[in-house]
C-alpha positions in Angstrom: 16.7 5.8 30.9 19.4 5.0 28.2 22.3 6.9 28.4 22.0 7.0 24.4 18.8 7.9 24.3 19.5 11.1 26.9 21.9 12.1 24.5 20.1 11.7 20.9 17.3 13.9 23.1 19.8 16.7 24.1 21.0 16.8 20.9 17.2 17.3 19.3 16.0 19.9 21.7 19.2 21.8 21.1 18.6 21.6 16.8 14.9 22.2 18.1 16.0 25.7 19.0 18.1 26.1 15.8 15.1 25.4 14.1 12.8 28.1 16.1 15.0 30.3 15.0 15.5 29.3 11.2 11.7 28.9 11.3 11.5 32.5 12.4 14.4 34.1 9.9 12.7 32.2 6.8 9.2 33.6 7.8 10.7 37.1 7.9 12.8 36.4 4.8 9.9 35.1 2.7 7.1 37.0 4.0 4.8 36.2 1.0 4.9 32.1 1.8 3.2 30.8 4.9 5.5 30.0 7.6 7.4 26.7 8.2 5.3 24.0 10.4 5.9 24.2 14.1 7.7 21.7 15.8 6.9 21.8 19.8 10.0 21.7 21.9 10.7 19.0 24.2 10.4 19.9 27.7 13.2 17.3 28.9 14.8 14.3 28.0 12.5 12.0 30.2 11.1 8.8 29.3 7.5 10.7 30.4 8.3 13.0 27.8 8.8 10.3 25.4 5.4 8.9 26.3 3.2 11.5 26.0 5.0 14.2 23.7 7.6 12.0 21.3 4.6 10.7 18.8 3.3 14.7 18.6 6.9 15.7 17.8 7.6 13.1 14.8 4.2 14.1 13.3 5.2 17.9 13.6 8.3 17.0 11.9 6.7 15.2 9.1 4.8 17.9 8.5 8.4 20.2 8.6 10.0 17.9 6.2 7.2 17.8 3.5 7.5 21.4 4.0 11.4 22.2 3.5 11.2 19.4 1.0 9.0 21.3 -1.1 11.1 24.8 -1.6 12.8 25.1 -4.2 16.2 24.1 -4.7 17.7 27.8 -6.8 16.9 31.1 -5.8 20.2 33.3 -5.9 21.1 35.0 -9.2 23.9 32.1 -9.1 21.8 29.3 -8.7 23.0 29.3 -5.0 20.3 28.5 -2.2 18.5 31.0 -0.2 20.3 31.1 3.2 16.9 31.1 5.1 16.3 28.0 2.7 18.8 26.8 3.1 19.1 26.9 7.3 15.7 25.8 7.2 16.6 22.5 5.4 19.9 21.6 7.4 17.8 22.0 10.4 14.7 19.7 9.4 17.6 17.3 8.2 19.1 17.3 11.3 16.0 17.1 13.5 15.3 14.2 11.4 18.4 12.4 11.7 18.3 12.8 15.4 14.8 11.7 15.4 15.2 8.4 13.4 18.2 7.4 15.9 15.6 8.1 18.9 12.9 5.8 17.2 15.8 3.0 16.7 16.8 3.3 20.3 13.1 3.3 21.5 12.7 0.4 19.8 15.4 -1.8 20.2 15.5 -1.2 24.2 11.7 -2.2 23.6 12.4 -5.1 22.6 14.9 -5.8 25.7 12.3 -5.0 28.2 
């Protein structure tokens, strides 16, 4: 496997936990609105993993983005961001950087193959 692509899926199982636990602070901050999407953890950064997990993952993270996406942008008394918000966000924007670099790499070594 890629050395690249062993690194971009480090990186995305370790803002994969950042994200559990964001998840987990906004559903205790916000108790009222239905908890953030799940995004299943990778078990490894294996090419089998890519295979049979990777497309799961992306639609999981769709589903993450639509939701942070939706929130609203004020909610202090200053017009500042909720900081369970606004974790919740970085990390989705993360994930999905990280994500869109994986599906680049997947498919430009596909093409090399």
């Amino acid at each position: 496997m890629e050395v690249r692509l062993v690194q971009l899926l480090a990186s995305f199982i370790r803002v994969g936990s950042e994200y559990s636990l964001a998840r987990l602070e906004f559903a205790i901050s916000h108790p009222a609105q239905p908890a953030p999407p799940l995004i299943d953890r990778l078990p490894d950064a294996s090419e089998q993993t890519l295979r049979t997990v990777w497309p799961r993952i992306e639609e999981q993270l769709d589903a993450a983005a639509a939701y942070a996406k939706q929130l609203p942008r004020a909610a202090g008394s200053a017009g500042q961001e909720d900081a369970a918000a606004g974790w919740l966000k970085r990390t989705v924007k993360e994930l999905d950087q990280y994500a869109r670099a994986i599906r680049w790499v997947l498919t430009v070594t596909e093409k090399y193959e």
